[in-house]
VOGU-137607 format. One record per residue (C-alpha): residue number from 1; residue in one letter; x, y, z. Coordinates in nm, 3 decimals. Layout:
residues N
(NUM A (X Y Z)) ...
end
This chain:
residues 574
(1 X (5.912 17.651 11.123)) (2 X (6.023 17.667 11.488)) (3 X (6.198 17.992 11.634)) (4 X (6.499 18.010 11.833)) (5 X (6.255 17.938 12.144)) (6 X (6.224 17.614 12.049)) (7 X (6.572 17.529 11.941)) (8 X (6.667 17.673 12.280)) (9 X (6.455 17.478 12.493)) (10 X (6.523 17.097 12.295)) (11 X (6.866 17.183 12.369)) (12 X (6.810 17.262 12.722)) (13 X (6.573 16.926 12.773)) (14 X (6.808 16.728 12.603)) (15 X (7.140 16.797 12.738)) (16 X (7.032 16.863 13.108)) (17 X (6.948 17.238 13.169)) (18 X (6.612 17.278 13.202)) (19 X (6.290 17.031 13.251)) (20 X (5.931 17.008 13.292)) (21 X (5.873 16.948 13.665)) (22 X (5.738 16.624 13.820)) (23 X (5.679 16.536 13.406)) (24 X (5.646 16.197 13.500)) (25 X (5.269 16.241 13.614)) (26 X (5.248 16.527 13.356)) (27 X (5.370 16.839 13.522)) (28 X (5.226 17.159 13.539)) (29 X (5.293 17.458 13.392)) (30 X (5.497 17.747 13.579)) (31 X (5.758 17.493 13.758)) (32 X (6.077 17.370 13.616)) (33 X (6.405 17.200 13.730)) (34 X (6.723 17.236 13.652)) (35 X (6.909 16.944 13.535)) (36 X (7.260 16.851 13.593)) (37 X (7.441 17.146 13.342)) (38 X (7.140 17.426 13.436)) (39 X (7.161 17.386 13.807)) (40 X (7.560 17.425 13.774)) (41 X (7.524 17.721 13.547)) (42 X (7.256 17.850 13.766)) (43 X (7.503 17.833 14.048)) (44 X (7.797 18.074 13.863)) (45 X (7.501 18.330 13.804)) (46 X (7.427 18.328 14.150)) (47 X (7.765 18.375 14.251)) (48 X (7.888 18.654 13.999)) (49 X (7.551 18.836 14.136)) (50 X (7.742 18.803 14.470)) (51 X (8.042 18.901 14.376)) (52 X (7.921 19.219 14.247)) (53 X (7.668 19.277 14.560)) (54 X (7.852 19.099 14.833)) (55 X (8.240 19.127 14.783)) (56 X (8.248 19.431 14.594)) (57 X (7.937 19.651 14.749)) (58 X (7.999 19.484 15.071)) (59 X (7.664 19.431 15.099)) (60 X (7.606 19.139 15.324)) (61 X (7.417 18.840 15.233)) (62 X (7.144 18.663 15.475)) (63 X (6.857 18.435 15.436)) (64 X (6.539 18.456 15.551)) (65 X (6.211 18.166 15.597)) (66 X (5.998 18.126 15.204)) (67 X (5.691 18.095 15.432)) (68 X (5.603 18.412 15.627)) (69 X (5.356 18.547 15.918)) (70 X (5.054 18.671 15.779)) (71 X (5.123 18.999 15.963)) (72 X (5.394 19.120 15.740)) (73 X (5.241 19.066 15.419)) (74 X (4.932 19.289 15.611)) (75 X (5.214 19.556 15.662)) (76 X (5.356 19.489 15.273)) (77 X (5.016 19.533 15.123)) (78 X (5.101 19.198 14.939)) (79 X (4.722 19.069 15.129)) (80 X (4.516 19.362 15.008)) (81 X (4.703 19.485 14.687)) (82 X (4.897 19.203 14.577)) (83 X (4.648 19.074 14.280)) (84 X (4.590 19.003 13.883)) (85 X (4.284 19.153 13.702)) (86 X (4.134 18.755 13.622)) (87 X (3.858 18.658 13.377)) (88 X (3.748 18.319 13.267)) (89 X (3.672 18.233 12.943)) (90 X (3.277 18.133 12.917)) (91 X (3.310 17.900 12.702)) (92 X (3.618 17.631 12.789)) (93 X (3.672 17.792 13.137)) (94 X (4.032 17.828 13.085)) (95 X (4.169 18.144 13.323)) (96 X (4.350 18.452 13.229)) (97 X (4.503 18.724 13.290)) (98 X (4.291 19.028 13.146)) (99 X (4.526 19.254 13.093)) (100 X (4.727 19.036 12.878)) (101 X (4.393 18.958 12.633)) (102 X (4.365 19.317 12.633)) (103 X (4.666 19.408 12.526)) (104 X (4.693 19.113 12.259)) (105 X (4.374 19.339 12.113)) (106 X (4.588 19.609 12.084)) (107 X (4.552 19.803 12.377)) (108 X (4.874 19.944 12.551)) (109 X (4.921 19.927 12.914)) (110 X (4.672 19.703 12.972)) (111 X (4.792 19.622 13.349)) (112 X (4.725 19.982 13.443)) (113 X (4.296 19.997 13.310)) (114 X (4.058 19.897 13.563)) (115 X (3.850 19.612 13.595)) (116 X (3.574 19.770 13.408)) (117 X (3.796 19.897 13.112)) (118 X (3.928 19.579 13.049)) (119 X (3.636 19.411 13.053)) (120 X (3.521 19.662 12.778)) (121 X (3.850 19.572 12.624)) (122 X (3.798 19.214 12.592)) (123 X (3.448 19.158 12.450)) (124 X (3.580 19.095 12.084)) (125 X (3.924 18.904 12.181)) (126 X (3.938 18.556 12.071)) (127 X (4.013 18.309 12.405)) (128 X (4.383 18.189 12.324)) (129 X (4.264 17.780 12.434)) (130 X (3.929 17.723 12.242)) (131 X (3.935 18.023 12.029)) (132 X (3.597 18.148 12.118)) (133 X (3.477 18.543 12.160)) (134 X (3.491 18.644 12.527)) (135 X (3.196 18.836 12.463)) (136 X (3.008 19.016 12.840)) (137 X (3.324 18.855 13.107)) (138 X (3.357 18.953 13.441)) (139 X (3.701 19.075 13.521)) (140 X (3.756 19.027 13.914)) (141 X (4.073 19.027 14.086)) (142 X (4.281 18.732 14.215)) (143 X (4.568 18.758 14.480)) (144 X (4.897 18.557 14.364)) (145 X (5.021 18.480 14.685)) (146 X (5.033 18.095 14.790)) (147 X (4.829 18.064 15.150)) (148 X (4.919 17.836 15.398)) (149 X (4.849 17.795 15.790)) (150 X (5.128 17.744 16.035)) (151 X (5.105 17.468 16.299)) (152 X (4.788 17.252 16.330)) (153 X (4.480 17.387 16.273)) (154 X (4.406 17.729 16.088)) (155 X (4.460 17.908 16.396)) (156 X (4.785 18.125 16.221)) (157 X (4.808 18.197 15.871)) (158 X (5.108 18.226 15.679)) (159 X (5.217 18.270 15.301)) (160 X (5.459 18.169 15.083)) (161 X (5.710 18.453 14.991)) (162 X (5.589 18.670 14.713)) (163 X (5.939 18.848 14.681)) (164 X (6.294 18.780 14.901)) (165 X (6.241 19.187 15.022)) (166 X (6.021 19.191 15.321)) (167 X (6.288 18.968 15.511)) (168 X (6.533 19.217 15.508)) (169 X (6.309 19.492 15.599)) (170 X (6.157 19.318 15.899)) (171 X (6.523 19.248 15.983)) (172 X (6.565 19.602 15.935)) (173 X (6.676 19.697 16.329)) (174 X (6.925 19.406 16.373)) (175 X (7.081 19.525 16.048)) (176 X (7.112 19.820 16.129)) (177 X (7.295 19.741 16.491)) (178 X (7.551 19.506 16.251)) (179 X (7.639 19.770 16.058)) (180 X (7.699 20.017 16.352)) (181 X (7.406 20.230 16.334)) (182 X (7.521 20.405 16.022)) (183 X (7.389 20.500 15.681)) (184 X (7.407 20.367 15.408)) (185 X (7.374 20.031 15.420)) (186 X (7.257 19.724 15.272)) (187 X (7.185 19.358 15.277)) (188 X (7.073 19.093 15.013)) (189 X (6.901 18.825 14.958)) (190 X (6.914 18.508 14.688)) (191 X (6.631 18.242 14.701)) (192 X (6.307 18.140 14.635)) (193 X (6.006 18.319 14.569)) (194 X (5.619 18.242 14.505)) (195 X (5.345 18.363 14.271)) (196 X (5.049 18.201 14.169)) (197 X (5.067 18.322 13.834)) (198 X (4.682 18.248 13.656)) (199 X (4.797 18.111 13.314)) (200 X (5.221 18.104 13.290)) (201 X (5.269 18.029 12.946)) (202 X (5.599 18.165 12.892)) (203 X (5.809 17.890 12.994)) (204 X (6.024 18.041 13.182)) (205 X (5.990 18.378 13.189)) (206 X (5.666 18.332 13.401)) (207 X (5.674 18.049 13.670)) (208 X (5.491 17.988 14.001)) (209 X (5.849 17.949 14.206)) (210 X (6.120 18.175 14.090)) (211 X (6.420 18.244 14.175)) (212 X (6.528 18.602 14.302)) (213 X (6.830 18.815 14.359)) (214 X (6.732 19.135 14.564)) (215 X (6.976 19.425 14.769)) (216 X (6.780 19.651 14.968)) (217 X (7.011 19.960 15.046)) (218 X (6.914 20.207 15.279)) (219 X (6.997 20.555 15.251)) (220 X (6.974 20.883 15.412)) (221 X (6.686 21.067 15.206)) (222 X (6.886 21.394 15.220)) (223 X (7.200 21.231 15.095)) (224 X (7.152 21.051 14.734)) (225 X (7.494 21.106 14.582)) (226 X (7.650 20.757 14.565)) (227 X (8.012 20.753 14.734)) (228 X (8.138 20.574 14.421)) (229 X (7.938 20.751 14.159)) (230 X (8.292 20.722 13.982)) (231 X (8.271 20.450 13.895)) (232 X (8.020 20.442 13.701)) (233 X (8.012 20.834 13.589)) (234 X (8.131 20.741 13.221)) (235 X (7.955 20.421 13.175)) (236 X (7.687 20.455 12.878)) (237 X (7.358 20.270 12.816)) (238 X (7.072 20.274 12.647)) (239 X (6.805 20.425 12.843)) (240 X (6.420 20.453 12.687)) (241 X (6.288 20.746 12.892)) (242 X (5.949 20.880 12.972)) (243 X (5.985 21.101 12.692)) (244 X (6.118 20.895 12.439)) (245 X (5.826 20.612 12.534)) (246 X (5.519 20.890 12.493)) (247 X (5.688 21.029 12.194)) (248 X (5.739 20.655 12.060)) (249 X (6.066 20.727 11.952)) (250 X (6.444 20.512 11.984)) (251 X (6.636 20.483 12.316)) (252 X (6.862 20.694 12.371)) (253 X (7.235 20.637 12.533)) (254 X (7.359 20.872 12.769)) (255 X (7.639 20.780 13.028)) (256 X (7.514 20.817 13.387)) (257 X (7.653 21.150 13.460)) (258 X (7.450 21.293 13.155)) (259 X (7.152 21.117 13.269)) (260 X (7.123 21.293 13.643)) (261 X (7.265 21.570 13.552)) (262 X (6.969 21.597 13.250)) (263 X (6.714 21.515 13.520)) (264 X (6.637 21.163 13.338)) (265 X (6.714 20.917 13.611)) (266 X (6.661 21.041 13.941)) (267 X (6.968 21.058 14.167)) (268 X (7.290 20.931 14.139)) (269 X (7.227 20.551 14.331)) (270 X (6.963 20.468 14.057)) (271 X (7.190 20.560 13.784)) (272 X (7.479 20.372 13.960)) (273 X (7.292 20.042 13.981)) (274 X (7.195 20.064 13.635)) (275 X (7.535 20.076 13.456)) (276 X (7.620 19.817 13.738)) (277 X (7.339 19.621 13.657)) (278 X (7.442 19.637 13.285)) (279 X (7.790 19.583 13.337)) (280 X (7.685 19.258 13.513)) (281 X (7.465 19.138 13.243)) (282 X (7.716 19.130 12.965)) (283 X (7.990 18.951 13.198)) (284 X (7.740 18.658 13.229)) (285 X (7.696 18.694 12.826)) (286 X (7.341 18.886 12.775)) (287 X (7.433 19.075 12.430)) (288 X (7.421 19.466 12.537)) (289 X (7.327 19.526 12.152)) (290 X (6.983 19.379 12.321)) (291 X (6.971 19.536 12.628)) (292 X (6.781 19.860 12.727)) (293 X (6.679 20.051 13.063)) (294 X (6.317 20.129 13.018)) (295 X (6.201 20.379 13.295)) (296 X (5.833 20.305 13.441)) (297 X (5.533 20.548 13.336)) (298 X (5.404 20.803 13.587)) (299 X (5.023 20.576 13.536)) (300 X (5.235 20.264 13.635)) (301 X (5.504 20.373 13.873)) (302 X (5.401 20.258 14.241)) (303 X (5.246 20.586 14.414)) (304 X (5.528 20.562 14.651)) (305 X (5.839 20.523 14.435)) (306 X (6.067 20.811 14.322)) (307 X (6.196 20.660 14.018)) (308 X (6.193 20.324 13.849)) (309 X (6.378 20.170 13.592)) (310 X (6.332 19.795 13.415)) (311 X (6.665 19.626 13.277)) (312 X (6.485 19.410 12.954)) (313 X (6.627 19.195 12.704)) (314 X (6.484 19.140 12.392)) (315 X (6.380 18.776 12.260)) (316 X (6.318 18.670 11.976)) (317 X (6.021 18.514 12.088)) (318 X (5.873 18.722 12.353)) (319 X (5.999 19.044 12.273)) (320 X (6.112 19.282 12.542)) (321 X (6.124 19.105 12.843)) (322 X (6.154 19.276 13.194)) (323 X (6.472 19.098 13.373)) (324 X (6.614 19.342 13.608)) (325 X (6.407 19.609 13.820)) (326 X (6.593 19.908 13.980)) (327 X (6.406 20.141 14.226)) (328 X (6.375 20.451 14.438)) (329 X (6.102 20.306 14.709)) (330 X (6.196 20.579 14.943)) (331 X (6.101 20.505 15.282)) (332 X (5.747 20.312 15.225)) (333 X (5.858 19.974 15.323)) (334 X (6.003 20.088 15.650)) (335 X (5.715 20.303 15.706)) (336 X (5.449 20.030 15.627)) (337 X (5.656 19.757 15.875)) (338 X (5.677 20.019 16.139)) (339 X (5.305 20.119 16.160)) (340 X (5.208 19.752 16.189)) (341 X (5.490 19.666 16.423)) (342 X (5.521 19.970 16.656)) (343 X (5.920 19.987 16.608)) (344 X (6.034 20.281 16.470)) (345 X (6.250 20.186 16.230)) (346 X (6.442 20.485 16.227)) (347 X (6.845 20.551 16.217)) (348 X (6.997 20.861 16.426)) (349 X (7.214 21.051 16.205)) (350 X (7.431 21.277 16.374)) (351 X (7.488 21.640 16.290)) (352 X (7.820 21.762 16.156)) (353 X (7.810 22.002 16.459)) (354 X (7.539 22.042 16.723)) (355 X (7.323 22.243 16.725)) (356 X (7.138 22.483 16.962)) (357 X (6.718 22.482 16.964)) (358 X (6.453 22.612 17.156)) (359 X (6.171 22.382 17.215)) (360 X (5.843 22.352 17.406)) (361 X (5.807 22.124 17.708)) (362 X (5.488 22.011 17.906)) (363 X (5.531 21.994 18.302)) (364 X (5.227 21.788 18.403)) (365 X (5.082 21.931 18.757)) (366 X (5.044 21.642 18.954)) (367 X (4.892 21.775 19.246)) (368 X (4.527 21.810 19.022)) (369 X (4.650 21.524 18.748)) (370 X (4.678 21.280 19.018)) (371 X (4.363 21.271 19.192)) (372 X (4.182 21.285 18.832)) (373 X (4.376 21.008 18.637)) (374 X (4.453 20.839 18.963)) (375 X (4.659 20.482 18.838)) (376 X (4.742 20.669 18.498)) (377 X (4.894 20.958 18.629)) (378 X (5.245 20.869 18.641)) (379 X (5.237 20.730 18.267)) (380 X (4.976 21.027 18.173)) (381 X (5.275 21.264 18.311)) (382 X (5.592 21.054 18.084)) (383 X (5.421 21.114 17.797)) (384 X (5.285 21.454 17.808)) (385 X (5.663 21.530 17.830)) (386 X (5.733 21.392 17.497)) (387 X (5.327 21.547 17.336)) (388 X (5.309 21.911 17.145)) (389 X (5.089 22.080 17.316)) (390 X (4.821 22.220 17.157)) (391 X (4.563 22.546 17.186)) (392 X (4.345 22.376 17.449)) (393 X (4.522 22.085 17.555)) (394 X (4.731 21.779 17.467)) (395 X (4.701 21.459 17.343)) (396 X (4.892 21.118 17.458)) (397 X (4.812 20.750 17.411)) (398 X (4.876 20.551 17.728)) (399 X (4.820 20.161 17.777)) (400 X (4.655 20.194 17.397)) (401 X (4.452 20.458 17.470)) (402 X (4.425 20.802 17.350)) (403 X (4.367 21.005 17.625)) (404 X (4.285 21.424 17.606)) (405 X (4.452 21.660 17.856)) (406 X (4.314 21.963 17.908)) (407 X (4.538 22.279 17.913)) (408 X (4.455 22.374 18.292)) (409 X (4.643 22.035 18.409)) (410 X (5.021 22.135 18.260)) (411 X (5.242 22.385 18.221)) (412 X (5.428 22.481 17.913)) (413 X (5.799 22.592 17.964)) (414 X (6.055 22.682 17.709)) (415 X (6.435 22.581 17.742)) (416 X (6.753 22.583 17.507)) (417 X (6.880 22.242 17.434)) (418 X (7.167 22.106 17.223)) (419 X (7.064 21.900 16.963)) (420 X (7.311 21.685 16.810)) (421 X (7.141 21.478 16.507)) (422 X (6.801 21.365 16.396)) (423 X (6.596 21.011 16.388)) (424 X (6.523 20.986 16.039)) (425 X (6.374 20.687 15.829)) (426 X (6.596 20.565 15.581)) (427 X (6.479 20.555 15.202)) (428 X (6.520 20.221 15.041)) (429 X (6.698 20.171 14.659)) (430 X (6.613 19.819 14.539)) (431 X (6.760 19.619 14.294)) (432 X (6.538 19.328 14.174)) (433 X (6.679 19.036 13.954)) (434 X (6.479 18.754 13.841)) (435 X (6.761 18.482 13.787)) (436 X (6.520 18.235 13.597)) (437 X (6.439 18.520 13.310)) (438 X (6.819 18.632 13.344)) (439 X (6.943 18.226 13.266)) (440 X (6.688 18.212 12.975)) (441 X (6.790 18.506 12.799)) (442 X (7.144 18.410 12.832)) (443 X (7.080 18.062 12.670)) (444 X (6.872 18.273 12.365)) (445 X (7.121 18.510 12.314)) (446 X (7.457 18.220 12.321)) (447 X (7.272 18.006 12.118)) (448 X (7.450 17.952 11.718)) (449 X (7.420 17.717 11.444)) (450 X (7.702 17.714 11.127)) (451 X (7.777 17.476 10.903)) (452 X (8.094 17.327 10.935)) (453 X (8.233 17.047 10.696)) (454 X (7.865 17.035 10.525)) (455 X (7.745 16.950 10.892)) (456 X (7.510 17.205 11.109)) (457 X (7.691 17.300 11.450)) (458 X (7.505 17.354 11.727)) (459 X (7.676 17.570 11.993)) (460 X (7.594 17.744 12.314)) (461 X (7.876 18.049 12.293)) (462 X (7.872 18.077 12.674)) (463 X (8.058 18.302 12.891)) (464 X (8.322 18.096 12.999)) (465 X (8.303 18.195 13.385)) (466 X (7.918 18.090 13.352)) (467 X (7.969 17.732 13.140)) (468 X (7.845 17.474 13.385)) (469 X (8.161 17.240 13.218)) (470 X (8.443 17.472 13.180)) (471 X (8.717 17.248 12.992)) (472 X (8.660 16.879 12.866)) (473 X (8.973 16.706 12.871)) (474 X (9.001 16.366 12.556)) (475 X (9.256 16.117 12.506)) (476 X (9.298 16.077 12.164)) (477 X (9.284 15.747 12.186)) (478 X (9.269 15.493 12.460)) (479 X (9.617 15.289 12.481)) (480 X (9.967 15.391 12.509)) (481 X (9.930 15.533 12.821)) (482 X (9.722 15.863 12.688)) (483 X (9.406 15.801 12.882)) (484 X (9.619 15.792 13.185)) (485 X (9.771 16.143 13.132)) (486 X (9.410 16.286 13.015)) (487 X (9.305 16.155 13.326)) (488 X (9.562 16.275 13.583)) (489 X (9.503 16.651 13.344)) (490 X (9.172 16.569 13.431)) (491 X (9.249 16.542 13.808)) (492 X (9.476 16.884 13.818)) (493 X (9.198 17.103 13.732)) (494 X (8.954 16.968 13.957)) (495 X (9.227 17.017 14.241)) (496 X (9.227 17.374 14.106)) (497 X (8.819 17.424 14.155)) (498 X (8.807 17.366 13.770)) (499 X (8.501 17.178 13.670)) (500 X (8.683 16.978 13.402)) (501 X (8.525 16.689 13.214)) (502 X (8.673 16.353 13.103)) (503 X (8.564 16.157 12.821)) (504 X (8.723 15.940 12.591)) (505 X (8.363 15.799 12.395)) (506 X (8.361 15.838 12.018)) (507 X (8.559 15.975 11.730)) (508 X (8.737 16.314 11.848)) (509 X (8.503 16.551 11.648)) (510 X (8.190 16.412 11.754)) (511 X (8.334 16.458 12.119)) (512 X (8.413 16.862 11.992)) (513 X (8.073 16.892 11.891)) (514 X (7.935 16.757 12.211)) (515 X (8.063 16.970 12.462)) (516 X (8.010 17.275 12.133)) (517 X (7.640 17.199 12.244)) (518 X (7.651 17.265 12.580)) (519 X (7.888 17.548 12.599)) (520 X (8.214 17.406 12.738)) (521 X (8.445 17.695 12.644)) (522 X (8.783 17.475 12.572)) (523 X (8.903 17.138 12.531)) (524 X (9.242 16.955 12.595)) (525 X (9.335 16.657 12.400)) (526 X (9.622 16.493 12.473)) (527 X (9.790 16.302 12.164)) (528 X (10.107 16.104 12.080)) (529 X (10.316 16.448 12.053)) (530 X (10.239 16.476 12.402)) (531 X (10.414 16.204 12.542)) (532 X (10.694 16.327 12.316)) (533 X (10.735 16.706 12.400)) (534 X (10.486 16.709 12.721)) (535 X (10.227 16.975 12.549)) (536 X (9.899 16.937 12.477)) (537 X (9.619 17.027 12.241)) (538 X (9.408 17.326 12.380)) (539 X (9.098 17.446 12.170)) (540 X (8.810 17.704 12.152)) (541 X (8.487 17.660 12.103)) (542 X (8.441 17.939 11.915)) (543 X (8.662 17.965 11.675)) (544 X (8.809 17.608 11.682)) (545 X (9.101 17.722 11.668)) (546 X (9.412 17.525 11.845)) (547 X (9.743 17.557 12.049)) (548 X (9.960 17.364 12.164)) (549 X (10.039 17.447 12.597)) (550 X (10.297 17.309 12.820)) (551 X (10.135 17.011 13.062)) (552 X (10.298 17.237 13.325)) (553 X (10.145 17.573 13.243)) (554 X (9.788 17.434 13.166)) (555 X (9.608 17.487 13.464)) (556 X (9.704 17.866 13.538)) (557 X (9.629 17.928 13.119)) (558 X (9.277 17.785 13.165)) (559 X (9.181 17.993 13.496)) (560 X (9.352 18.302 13.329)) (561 X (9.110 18.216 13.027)) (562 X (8.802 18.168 13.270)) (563 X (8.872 18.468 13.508)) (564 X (8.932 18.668 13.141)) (565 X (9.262 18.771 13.233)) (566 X (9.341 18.637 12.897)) (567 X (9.192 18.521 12.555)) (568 X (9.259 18.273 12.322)) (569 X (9.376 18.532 12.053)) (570 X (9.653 18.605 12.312)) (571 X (9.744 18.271 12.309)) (572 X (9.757 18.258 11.958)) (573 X (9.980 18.530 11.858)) (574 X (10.238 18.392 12.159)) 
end
C-alpha cells in the first residue's frame, strides 16, 4: 500500500510540478525539474522568502557566480573539511553514506562517530541494494564538492558552490561601504547550490543541485539584542532543547522572550529568526502542528558556532526532516576569509564618547637602523610604529618577512591619545533555507483525499498566495456569448498580475476537480444569470462552497482573498 510519498509525487509528475531530470536517457538520481505548475509555485516561495528578508528586514539581495576560485573554498574549509564518511558495499559495489547504515542499525548520531566507529557499526547491516552483510568495510571520506578548472587547461581550479554563503562574505568589504560602514547589517542570497551527495535517495529532500535561500547578518559581538525583538517577544514555538533531546522527552513551547531569558536559545537574533522563520513557514502552508525547532548537540554543533537551531518538518515518510537552519557562526567566516585574503574584514564602531588611553609607541633610531637594514629601513621603521614591543625587542613583517628588532635599535615612549571607537570583526547570524525540502513538505502537508458524491477527491489545499494557478475562470457553456465574458474575466485578472486560468473543456465538475488537484484556490464560472444580473459564480476549493460577486468587484475580492485580507467565510456571511 503506497504512503502519502507516493501519492504526492504521481501527482506532482502528472500534473507538472516535479520530474525526473533528463528522464528521457534515464536520469539520475539527485536532479529534478520543475514543470510548468512547480516552477511557478517555486517562484511565490522565493518571493515571500524575499518579502520577509528583503522588504521587511531590508536586507538587500545580490547574486553571486555558482562556480568559485579554489582559494575561497581553501579559506571556507569546504576543500579540507567539507566531506561524507563513504563505504562501498563489497559485494554489488553500490556507495553509501556510513553514517546513514549506521544509524539504520540503530545507532544515534551516526554523522558525529569516526571513521573507525562506524566501520565497527556497520559489520552486521544489511547493504540496502543487494541485501548482503557489509561485513570488514573501509569507511574513508569523500568531499561533496563538484571540481572544475577555469579557463583551458588545469592551470586554475574552481568548484561549484557548496552553499550561496561564501559570496556574501567575500563581498563582505563592499557591503559594508553600501551600507555606510555601520552595524548591523545584512545581505542575501537565493540560487543554486552543489553537493555531490554519494547515494540521494530521498527524492527530494537530498539532491545534487539545490536550491538555497541564505541572509548573512552581521552584528556587533557585544551587541546581540535585536532592535525589533518586539516583534517577535510573544511569538511561541515548539522548541526541542538540549535538555529535552538527552532526556528524550516532548518539545517544549516557550515564546521567545521565555526562551533567552531561560538561557535556552542564545541571544535575542537567534530567537528572532526562529519565530520569523516559523511565522514564514505556515504563510506558505507548512502545518505548525508539524513543525519543531530542534537545537544542535554540543558533539555536533560546529566548534565555532554559539548556538544552532534546525527548523524540521515531519513527513510521513521520512520523518523529521531538517528544512530551515538558524545560526550563531560568530565571526569564523570573516576570520577564515581574512587570514587567506590579508583584508581585515573588520568594521570601526565608534564609541558613544571618546575616550582617553595611554599607549606604548616605538621610535625606531635611524641613525644605527639605517646602516644595518639599509633598503628596509624606512619600511622596518613604519611598522615598528604600529609592533608591541616586547622584553628584548620587537617583531614586524616587512615585504613578507618576519624580521626581529632588537631592543637597542628603538625607543619606547608613552603618550595620551583620544581614542574614539574600536575595529572589531563582526559576528555572523545565518539563516539557511533549503527551498527544494521547504516545496516538498508543503506539497505533503496540502495534500487531501474525501469522497465526494461516492467519488475520491484529490486536492492540493494550497496556500492561496503560493498556488502556481490562483483562480480558473469556466464558461458554463460555450454559446450565447458566455465564453466571451469568461474570457474578457479571464483577461482582467491577468491585467491585475493574477495568474488566472481559462478553460472551457469538459463537464463543469470534472473541470472543479481538475484545478482541486493542483491547488487552484477559487474558480469563477460565469452562467446564464450572469448575463442577466452581471454576477458571477465564485467558489472554494476547500469547502466548495459558492457566491455569487459583482463582475465589477471581482478582481479586488480575489486579490483581497490571495493577499488574505479576506476569506471566503467573510464572503459568505455578506
Amino acid at each position: 500500500m503506497s504512503d502519502i510519498y507516493d501519492k504526492v509525487i504521481e501527482l506532482a509528475k502528472r500534473r507538472g510540478f516535479v520530474w525526473p531530470s533528463a528522464e528521457l536517457y534515464g536520469s539520475v538520481a539527485g536532479f529534478i525539474d520543475y514543470g510548468p505548475l512547480g516552477a511557478m509555485m517555486k517562484r511565490r516561495i522565493e518571493n515571500i522568502w524575499r518579502h520577509y528578508y528583503v522588504i521587511r528586514e531590508g536586507y538587500y539581495e545580490i547574486e553571486c557566480p555558482t562556480v568559485g576560485t579554489e582559494s575561497i573554498y581553501l579559506a571556507s574549509g569546504h576543500v579540507k573539511g567539507f566531506a561524507d564518511k563513504m563505504c562501498q558495499c563489497p559485494h554489488c559495489n553500490e556507495y553509501f553514506r556510513a553514517d546513514h547504515l549506521a544509524e539504520a542499525c540503530g545507532i544515534e548520531n551516526g554523522a558525529v562517530l569516526s571513521k573507525e566507529e562506524l566501520a565497527a557499526a556497520i559489520i552486521d547491516a544489511a547493504c540496502p541494494s543487494c541485501g548482503e552483510t557489509f561485513g570488514q568495510t573501509e569507511v574513508f571520506d569523500f568531499n561533496l564538492m563538484f571540481q572544475t578548472n577555469i579557463g583551458p587547461g588545469s592551470q586554475r581550479k574552481g568548484y561549484l558552490r557548496p552553499e550561496t554563503a561564501q559570496g556574501i562574505f567575500t563581498d563582505f568589504s563592499r557591503l559594508l561601504r553600501f551600507y555606510r560602514q555601520k552595524l548591523p547589517f545584512g545581505a542575501v542570497q537565493i540560487g543554486k547550490s552543489y553537493r555531490n551527495e554519494i547515494s540521494p535517495r530521498q527524492g527530494m529532500i537530498r539532491l545534487r543541485e539545490f536550491t538555497q535561500a541564505e541572509a548573512e547578518i552581521f552584528v556587533n559581538p557585544q551587541e546581540k539584542t535585536h532592535p525589533a525583538f518586539a516583534r517577535y517577544a510573544d511569538y511561541p514555538v515548539d522548541l526541542w532543547a538540549i535538555e529535552q533531546q538527552q532526556n528524550n522527552t516532548a518539545a517544549i513551547t516557550r515564546t521567545m522572550r521565555q526562551a533567552v531569558d531561560e538561557g535556552i536559545i542564545a541571544n535575542e537574533y537567534i530567537a528572532y529568526y526562529l519565530a520569523l522563520t516559523h511565522e514564514l513557514l505556515t504563510s506558505i502552508g507548512i502545518d505548525p502542528k508539524r513543525t519543531r525547532f530542534r537545537q544542535h548537540l554540543p558533539d555536533e554543533r560546529a566548534h565555532y558556532a554559539i548556538d544552532c537551531w534546525d527548523a524540521e518538518v515531519y513527513s510521513e515518510r521520512f520523518g523529521w526532516v531538517e528544512i530551515v537552519g538558524i545560526a550563531d557562526r560568530t565571526d569564523y567566516d570573516l576570520r577564515a576569509h581574512a587570514a587567506e585574503s590579508g583584508d581585515s574584514m573588520t568594521v570601526f564602531v565608534p564609541f558613544d564618547e571618546a575616550r582617553k588611553e595611554t599607549r606604548k609607541r616605538i621610535v625606531a633610531n635611524m641613525g644605527v637602523l639605517g646602516p644595518k637594514y639599509r633598503g628596509k629601513a624606512a619600511k622596518i621603521a613604519a611598522a615598528l610604529a604600529e609592533a608591541m614591543p616586547g622584553p628584548d625587542g620587537a617583531e614586524v613583517v616587512v615585504d613578507g618577512e618576519t624580521i626581529f628588532v632588537p631592543g637597542d635599535l628603538y625607543t619606547v615612549t608613552e603618550e595620551e591619545v583620544e581614542v574614539r571607537g574600536a575595529e572589531v570583526m563582526p559576528h555572523v547570524i545565518e539563516p539557511s533555507y533549503g527551498i527544494d525540502r521547504m516545496i516538498y513538505s508543503v506539497l505533503e502537508h496540502a495534500y487531501d483525499e474525501e469522497e465526494v458524491d461516492g467519488e475520491v477527491r484529490k486536492v492540493l489545499r494550497l496556500a492561496p498566495c503560493i498556488a502556481p494557478v490562483q483562480v480558473a475562470v469556466f464558461p458554463l457553456v460555450n454559446k450565447d456569448g458566455l465564453d466571451t465574458i469568461a474570457r474578457e474575466i479571464t483577461v482582467d485578472l491577468q491585467d491585475a498580475g493574477v495568474l488566472a486560468d481559462y478553460d472551457d473543456n469538459g463537464a463543469i465538475g470534472r473541470r472543479y476537480r481538475r484545478q482541486d488537484e493542483v491547488g487552484t484556490p477559487f474558480a469563477v464560472t460565469v452562467d446564464t444569470e450572469t448575463k442577466e444580473a452581471g454576477t458571477v459564480t465564485l467558489r472554494d476549493r476547500d469547502s466548495m462552497t459558492q457566491v455569487r460577486v459583482m463582475i465589477d468587484d471581482l478582481v479586488p475580492t480575489i486579490l483581497a482573498l490571495i493577499r488574505g485580507r479576506t476569506t471566503f467565510a467573510d464572503l459568505k456571511s455578506e
